[in-house]
C-alpha positions in Angstrom: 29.8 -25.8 -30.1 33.0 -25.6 -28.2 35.2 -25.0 -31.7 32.4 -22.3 -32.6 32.8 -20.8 -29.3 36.8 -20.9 -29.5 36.6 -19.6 -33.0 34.4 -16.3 -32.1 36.6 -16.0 -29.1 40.1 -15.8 -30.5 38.2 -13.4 -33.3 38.6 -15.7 -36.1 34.7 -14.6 -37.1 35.7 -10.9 -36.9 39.4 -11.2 -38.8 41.4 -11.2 -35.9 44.3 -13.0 -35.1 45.3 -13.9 -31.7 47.8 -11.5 -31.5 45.1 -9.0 -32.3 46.2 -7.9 -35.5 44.4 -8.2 -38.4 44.6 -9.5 -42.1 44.2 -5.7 -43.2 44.8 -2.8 -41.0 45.5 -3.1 -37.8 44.0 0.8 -36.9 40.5 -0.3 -37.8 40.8 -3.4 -35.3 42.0 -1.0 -32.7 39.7 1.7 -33.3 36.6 -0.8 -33.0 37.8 -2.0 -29.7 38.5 2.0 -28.3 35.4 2.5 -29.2 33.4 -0.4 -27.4 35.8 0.2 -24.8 34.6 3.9 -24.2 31.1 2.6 -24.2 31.8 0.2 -21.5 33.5 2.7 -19.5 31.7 6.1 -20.1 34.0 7.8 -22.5 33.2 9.4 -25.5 36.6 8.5 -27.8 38.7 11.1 -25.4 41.2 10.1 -24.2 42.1 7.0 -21.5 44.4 5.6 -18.9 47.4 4.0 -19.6 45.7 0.9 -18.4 43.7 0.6 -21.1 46.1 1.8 -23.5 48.0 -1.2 -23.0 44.8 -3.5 -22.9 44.1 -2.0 -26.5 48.1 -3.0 -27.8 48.0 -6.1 -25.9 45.7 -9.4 -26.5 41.8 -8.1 -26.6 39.1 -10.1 -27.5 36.5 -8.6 -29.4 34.1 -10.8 -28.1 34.7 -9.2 -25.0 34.2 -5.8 -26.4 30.9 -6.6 -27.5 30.0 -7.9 -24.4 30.6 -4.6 -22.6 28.6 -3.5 -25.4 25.3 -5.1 -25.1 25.7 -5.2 -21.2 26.0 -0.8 -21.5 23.3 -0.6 -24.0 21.1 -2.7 -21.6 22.0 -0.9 -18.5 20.8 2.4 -20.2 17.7 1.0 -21.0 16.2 -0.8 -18.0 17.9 0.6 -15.2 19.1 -1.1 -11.9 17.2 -4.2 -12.6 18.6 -5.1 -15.9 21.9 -4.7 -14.0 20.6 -8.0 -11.8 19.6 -10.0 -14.8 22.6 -8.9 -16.6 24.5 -10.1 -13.7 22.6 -13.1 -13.1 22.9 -14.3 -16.8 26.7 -13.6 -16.9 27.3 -15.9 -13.2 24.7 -19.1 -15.0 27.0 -18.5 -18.1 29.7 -18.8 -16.0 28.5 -22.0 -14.0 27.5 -23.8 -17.2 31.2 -23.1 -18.4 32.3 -24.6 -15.2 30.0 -28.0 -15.7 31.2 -28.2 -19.1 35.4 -28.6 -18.1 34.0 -30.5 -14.7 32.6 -32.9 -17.6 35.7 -32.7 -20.1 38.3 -33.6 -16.7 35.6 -36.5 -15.3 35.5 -38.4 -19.4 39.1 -37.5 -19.7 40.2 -39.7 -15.8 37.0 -41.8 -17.2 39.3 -43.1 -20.4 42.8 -42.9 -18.5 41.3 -45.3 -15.6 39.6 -47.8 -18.4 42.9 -47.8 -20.5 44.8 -48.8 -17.0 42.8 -52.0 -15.8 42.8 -52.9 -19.2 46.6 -53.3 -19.9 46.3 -54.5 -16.3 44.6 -57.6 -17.1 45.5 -57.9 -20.9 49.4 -57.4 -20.4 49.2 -54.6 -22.7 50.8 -50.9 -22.9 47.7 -49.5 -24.5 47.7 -46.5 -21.8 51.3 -45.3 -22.4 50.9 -45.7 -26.7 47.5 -44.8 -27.7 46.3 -42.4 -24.9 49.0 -39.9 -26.3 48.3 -40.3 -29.8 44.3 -40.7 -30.1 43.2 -38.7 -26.8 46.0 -36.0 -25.5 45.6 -34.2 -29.1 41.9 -33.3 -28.4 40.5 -30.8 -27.7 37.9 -31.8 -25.2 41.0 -32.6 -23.4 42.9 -29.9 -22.9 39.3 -28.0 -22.8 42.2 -25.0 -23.5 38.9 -22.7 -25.4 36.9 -23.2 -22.7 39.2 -21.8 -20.0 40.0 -18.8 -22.1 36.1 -18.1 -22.4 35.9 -18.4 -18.6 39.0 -16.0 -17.9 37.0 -13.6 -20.7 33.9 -13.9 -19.0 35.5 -13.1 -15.4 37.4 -10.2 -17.3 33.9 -8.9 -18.4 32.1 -9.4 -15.2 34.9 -7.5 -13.0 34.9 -4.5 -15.8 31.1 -4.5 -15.5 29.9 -4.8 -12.2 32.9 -5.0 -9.9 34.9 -1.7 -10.8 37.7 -4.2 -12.3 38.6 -6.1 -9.3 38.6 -9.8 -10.4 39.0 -11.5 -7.4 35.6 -9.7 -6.1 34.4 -11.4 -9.7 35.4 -14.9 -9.2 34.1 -14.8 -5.9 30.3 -13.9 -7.1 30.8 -16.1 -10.3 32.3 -19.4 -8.6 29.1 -21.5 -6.7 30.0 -21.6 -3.3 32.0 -24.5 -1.2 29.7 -26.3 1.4 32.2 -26.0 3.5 32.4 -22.1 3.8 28.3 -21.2 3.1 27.4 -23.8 6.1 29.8 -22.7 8.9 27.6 -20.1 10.2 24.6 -22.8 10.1 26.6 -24.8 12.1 27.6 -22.4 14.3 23.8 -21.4 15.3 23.1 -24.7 15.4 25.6 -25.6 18.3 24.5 -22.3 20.2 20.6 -22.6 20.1 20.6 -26.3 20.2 22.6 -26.1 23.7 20.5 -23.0 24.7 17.2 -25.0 23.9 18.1 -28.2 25.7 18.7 -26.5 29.1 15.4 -25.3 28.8 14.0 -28.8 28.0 15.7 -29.8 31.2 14.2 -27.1 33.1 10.6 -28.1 31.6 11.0 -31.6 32.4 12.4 -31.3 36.2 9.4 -28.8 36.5 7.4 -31.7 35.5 8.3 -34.1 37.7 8.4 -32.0 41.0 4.7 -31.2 40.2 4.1 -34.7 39.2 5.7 -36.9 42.3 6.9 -34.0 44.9 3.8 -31.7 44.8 1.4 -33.8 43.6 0.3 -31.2 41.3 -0.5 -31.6 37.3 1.0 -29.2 34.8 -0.7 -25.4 34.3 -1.3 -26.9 30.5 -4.6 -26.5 30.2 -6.4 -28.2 27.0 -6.5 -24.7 25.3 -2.9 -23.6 25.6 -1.8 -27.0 25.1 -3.4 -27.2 21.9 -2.3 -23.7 20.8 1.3 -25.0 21.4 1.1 -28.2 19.9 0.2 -26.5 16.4 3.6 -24.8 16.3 5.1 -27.6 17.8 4.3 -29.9 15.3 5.7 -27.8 12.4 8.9 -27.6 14.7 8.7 -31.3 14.5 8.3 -31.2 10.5 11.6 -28.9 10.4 13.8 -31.2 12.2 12.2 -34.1 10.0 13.4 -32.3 7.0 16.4 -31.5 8.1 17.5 -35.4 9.1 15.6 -36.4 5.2 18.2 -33.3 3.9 21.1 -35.3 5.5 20.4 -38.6 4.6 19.7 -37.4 1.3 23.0 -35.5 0.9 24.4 -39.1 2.9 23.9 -41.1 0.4 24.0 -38.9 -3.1 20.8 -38.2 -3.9 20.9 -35.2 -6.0 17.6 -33.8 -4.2 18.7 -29.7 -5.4 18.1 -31.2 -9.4 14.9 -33.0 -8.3 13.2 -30.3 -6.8 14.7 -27.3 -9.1 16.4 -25.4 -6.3 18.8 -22.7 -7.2 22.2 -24.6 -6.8 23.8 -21.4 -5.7 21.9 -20.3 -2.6 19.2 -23.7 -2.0 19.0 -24.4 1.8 21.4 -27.4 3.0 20.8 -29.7 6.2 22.7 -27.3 8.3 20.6 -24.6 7.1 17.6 -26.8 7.5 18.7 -28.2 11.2 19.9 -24.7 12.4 16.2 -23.0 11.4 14.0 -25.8 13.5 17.2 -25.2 16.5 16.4 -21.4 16.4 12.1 -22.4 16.2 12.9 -25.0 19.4 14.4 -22.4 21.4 11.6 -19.7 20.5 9.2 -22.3 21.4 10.7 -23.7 24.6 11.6 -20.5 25.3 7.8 -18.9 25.3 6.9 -22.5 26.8 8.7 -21.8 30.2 7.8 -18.5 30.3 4.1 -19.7 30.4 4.9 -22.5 33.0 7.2 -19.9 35.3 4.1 -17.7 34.8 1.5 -19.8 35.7 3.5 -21.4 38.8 4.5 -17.8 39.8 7.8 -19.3 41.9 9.2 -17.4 44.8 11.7 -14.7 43.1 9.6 -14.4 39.8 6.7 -12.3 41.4 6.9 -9.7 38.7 5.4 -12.4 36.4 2.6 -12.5 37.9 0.8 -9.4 36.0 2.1 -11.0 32.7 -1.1 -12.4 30.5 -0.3 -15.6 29.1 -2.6 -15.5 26.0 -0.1 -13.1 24.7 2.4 -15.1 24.6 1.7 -17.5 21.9 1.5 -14.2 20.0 4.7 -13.3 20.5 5.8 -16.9 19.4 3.9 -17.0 16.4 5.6 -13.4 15.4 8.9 -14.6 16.2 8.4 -17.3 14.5 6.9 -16.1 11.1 10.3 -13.4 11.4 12.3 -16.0 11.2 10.5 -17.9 8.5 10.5 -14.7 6.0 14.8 -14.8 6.9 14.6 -18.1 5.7 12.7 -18.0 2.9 14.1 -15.2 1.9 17.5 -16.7 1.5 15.7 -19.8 -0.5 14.2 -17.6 -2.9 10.6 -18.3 -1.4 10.8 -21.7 -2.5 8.0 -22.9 -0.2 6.0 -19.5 -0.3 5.6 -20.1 -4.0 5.2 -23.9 -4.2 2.7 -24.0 -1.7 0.3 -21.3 -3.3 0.9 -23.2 -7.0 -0.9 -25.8 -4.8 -3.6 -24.3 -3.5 -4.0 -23.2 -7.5 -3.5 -26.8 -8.8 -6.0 -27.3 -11.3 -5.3 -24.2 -12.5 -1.1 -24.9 -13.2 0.7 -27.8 -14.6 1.9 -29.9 -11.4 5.5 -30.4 -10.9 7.4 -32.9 -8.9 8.0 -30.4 -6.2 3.9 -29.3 -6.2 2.8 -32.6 -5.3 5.4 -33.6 -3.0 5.1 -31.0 -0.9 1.4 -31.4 -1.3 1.7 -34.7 0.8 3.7 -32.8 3.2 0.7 -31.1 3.7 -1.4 -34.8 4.2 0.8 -35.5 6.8 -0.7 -32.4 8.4 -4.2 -32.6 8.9 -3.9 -32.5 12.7 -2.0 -28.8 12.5 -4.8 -27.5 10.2 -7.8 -28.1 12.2 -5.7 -27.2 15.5 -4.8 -24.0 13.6 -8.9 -23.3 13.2 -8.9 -23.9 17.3 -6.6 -21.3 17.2 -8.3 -18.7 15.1 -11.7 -19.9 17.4 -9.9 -19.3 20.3 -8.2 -16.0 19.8 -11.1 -13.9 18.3 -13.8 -15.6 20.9 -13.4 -17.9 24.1 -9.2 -16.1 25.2 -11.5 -13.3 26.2 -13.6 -14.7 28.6 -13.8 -14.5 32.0 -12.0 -18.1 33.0 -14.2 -18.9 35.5 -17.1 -18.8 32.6 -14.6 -20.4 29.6 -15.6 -23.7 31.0 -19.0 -23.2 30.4 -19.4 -20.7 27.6 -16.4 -21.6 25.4 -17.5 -23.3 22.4 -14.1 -23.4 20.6 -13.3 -26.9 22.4 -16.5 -28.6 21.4 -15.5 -30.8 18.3 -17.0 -29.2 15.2 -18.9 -32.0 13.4 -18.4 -31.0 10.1 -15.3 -27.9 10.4 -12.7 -29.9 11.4 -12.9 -33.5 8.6 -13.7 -30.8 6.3 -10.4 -28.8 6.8 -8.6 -32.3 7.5 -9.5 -33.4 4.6 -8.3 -30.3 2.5 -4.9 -31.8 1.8 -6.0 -34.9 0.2 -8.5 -32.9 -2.0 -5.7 -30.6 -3.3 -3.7 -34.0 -4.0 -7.1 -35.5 -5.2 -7.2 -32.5 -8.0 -3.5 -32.8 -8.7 -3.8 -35.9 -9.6 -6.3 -35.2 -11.8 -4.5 -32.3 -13.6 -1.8 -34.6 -14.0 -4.4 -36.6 -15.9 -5.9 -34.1 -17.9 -2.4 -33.1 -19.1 -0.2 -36.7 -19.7 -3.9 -38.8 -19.9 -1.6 -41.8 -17.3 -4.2 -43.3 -15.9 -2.4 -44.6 -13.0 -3.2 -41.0 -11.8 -6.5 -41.5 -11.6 -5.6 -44.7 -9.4 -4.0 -42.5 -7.5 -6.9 -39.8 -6.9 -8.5 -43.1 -5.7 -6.3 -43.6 -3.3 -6.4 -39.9 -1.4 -10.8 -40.1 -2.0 -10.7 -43.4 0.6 -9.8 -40.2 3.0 -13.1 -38.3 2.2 -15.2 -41.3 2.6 -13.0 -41.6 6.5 -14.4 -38.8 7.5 -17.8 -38.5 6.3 -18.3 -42.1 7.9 -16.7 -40.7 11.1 -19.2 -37.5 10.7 -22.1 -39.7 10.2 -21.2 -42.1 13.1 -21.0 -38.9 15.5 -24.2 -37.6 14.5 -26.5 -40.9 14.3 -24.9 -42.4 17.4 -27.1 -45.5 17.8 -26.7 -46.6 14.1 -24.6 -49.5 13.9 -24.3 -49.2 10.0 -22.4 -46.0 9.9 -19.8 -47.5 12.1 -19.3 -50.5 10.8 -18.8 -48.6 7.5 -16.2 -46.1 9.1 -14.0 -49.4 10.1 -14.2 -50.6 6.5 -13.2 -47.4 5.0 -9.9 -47.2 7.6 -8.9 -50.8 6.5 -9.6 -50.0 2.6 -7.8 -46.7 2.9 -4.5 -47.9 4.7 -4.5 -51.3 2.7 -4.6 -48.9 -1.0 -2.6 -46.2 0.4 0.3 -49.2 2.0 0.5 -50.8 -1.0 0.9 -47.7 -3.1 3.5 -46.7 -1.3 5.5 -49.7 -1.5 4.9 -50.4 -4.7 4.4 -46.9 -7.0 6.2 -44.8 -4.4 8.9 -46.7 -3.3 9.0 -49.0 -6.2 9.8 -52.1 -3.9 7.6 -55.4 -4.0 10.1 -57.3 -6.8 10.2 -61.4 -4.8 13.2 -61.4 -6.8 15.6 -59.4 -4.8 13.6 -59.9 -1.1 10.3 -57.8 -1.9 12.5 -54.9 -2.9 14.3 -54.0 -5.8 17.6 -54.5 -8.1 19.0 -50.4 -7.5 19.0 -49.6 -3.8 21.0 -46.9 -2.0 20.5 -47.5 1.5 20.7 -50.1 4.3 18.6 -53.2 3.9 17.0 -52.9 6.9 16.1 -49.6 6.4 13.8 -50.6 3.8 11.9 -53.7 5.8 11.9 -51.3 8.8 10.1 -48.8 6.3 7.5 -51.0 5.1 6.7 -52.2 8.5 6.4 -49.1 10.3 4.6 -47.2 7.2 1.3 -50.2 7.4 0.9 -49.3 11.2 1.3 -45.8 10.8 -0.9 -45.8 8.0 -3.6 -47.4 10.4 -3.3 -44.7 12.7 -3.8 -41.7 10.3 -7.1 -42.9 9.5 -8.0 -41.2 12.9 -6.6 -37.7 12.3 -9.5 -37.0 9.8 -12.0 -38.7 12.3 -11.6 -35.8 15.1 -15.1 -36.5 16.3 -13.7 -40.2 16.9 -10.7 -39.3 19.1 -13.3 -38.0 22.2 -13.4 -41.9 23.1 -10.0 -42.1 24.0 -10.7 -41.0 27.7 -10.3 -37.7 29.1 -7.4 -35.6 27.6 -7.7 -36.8 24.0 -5.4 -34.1 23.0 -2.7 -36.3 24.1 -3.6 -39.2 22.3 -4.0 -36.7 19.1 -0.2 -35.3 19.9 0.9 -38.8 19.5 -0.5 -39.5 16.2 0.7 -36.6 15.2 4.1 -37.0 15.5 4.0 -40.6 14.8 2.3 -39.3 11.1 5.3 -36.6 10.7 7.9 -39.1 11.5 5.9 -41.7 9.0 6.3 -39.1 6.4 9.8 -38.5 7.2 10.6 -41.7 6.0 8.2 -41.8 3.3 10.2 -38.6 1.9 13.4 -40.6 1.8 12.6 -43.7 0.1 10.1 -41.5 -2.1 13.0 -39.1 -3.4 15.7 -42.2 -3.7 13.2 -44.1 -6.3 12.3 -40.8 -8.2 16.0 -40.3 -8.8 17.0 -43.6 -9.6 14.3 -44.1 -12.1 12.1 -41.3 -12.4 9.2 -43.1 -12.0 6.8 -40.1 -12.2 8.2 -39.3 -15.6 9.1 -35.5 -15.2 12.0 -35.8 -16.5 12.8 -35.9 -20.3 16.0 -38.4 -19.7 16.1 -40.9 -17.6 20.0 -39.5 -16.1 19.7 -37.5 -13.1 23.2 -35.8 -12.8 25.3 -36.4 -9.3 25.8 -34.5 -6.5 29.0 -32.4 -7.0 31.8 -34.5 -5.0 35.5 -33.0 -3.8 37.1 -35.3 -6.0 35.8 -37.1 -9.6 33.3 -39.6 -9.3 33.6 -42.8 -11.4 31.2 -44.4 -10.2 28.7 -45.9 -12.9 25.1 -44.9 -13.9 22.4 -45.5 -11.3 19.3 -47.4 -11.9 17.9 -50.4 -14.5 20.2 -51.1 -17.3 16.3 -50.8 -19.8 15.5 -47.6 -20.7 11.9 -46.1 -20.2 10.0 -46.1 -22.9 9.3 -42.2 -23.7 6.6 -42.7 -26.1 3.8 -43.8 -23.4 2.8 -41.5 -20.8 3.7 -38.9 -18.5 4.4 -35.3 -18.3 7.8 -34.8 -19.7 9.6 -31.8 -19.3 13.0 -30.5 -20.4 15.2 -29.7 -17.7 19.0 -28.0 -17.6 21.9 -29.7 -15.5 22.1 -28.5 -11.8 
């Protein structure tokens, strides 16, 4: 492919000759490339600048010329928008060309560093003798045809869309450092995050004056406080994403590949931490004007006319704003992922779907507090609060609302799983749509104890169906999920990436955790936990998100080491690009997978 490439590139397939000249006349070579050239430009054969007179007697490619071509010819047919996918093709051209010499250099050190700790054990000159003879003469080593094509193609690209300045070009065709697309990330993320934690300070002093010095509880009352924790607990999501981006990136797991991101404007950690720093301050910020509201301190008196069931308005539309910024510069990654599952058995599942589908799991507690929230706003927040006490019905647990809605997420995975079944016929997916219908029979236990209080059967059922469920969904995770469980290497496997004690810390923590999501789709259970059992709910909440932050890290680590949920063709996932060459070997079993049995296998492009 490359000597094709170099061949149509020096014009060998057109009669050219380097020096642009051809075999016959060397008018009719020059006369075909004025011609494209006063497509490409707008001219109509008159005459042109000396610029391109010298171009035309110098060292033209005809490739290039038909290039400008096709790009001119498609221009005039679609408009502005071909222009974007005429520009979009030429930069993923361009990227691909760049992998392709990043993989010539990496197999050409690859020899050079084999050759040398052989003649450094053997006593032998094999790198000075045979590595000029045998490799330097190559042309995968020089990769000489493959920068030309890359200085043609930045040639093209600045002719075409950047009036012919190629430094503008390189700059849109070249992927962007880390360094330089993150320093504005990290820059936000210094100024909220210090903004925010002043106000966390101010919240918490506030607390304890009422608490010890006044004697007074907090102006939270149940309503508000559940309205908060809904966004709160998303906030909480954010940041875990963000810390399972870092570790991710930490320790070279090529997470971008895995979850088809565009390489060239995907969402790093900063990005990631600096979105749930600029949430924290909306929130703490709306928080304390609540709480300065409510306490109505001397100085503040023109708060007192302010209505605090605006305010988590105003947080929610702050908030969605800056959720469209970010998704917008993601390409709606999540927009689009999470309405293919909403559509699952209607669309093939992907990695990505039911990943983020266990996100969603994880969030059962933010689901039915987001129905409180539609209850309260279009019903009890305009009562009279003396009478909310008495007449609001939106704080009365819903006996069948609420396990219904907390049990949405585990039907979507439920139907995944049997998509994924219907298309690769594994029928370790339909062990796995076991595994999220123990959550259905949680709840309807749970609805059935509420209702027929003084039969015993019902809950002595509910308790069985929490131990079944956290024993089947614990071991899955350690042993499908995670892949650990091998006595061989401790209970956890050959290929590992982290810390040791990471992973026994894991497997501890996820059995306990486990045991306490049972309880978020029992919300009729929670009443029993004393008065305030929003607090006890707050806990599990966050104790579920930080379960699943975990979860996510080990999860993403086994899927790229051995693709265990075969949606890869190969079983190779390529490296995160380094600074400098990476030598280190292939990750993962030395067996191969057996590609015959099982599993939805797709083909998928490197980066």
């Amino acid at each position: 492919v490359i000597e094709a490439l170099a061949a149509r590139a020096r014009g060998e397939h057109h009669g050219v000759s380097p020096t642009g000249s051809t075999s016959g006349s060397g008018s009719g070579a020059g006369r075909r490339r004025g011609a494209s050239r006063s497509l490409l430009e707008g001219d109509s054969g008159g005459a042109r600048s000396a610029d391109d007179a010298d171009d035309a007697d110098g060292d033209a490619v005809p490739l290039r010329d038909v290039l400008r071509e096709r790009v001119r010819r498609m221009l005039r047919r679609r408009g502005g928008l071909a222009q974007y996918d005429v520009a979009l093709a030429f930069t993923e051209f361009y990227r691909g060309l760049t992998l392709l010499v990043d993989f010539c250099e990496l197999n050409a050190e690859a020899v050079r560093k084999i050759l040398k700790k052989h003649d450094k054990h053997l006593g032998t000159e094999t790198l000075r003798t045979w590595l000029p003879r045998h490799l330097v003469p190559k042309r995968w080593h020089s990769h000489q045809q493959l920068r030309q094509l890359m200085a043609e193609t930045e040639l093209v690209y600045a002719k075409a869309f950047t009036g012919g300045h190629r430094t503008t070009a390189m700059a849109r065709l070249r992927v962007p450092r880390t360094k330089q697309s993150v320093g504005w990330a990290q820059f936000v993320l210094g100024c909220t995050g210090g903004t925010w934690c002043m106000l966390l300070g101010l919240i918490v002093y506030a607390a304890v004056v009422l608490a010890f010095v006044l004697h007074r509880d907090l102006p939270l009352p149940a309503e508000m406080f559940i309205i908060y924790r809904s966004l709160g607990s998303l906030i909480l999501m954010c940041w875990a994403w963000g810390v399972d981006m870092y570790l991710w990136t930490r320790f070279r797991v090529n997470y971008v590949f895995i979850f088809e991101l565009a390489a060239r404007r995907h969402l790093r950690y900063q990005h990631m931490l600096a979105a749930a720093s600029v949430f924290t301050l909306l929130f703490l910020g709306v928080l304390t004007t609540y709480m300065l509201t409510a306490l109505q301190p001397t100085g503040l008196g023109f708060l007192a006319g302010l209505n605090v069931v605006y305010l988590p308005f105003v947080l929610f539309a702050l908030s969605l704003i800056a959720f469209i910024v970010y998704q917008a510069r993601s390409g709606w990654w999540l927009a689009k992922t999470l309405l293919k599952i909403v559509t699952a058995p209607l669309t093939s599942v992907q990695f990505k779907d039911f990943y983020l589908a266990d996100q969603l799991v994880s969030l059962a507690i933010v689901l039915y507090d987001l129905e409180f929230v539609v209850c309260f706003y279009a019903r009890d927040a305009w009562l009279d609060p003396a009478s909310t006490a008495t007449d609001g019905v939106c704080l009365a647990a819903n006996v069948w609302t609420r396990p219904v809605i907390a049990m949405l997420p585990s039907l979507w995975r439920f139907v995944q799983c049997l998509r994924r079944f219907a298309d690769s016929r594994d029928r370790w997916q339909l062990a796995n749509a076991g595994k999220y219908s123990c959550a259905f029979w949680v709840g309807t236990f749970s609805v059935l104890r509420s209702i027929y209080k003084d039969a015993a059967a019902y809950t002595v059922l509910w308790i069985i169906s929490i131990i079944v469920a956290t024993i089947y969904a614990g071991l899955w995770d350690l042993v499908k999920d995670w892949g650990l469980g091998d006595y061989r290497y401790g209970m956890l496997r050959k290929s590992r990436l982290y810390p040791t004690a990471g992973y026994y810390y894991a497997i501890g923590f996820n059995v306990c955790a486990r045991l306490l999501w049972s309880l978020t789709v029992s919300p009729s259970s929670l009443g029993v936990f004393g008065s305030r059992p929003e607090l006890l709910t707050t806990f599990l909440a966050a104790i579920e998100i930080w379960r699943r932050a975990q979860w996510n890290v080990l999860r993403l680590e086994n899927e790229h080491l051995h693709n265990c949920g075969k949606f890869r063709a190969v079983k190779y996932v390529p490296m995160p690009v380094a600074k400098r060459l990476d030598l280190n070997g292939g990750v993962g079993d030395d067996d191969d997978d057996d590609d015959s049995n099982g599993g939805q296998r797709r083909r998928r492009f490197l980066g």
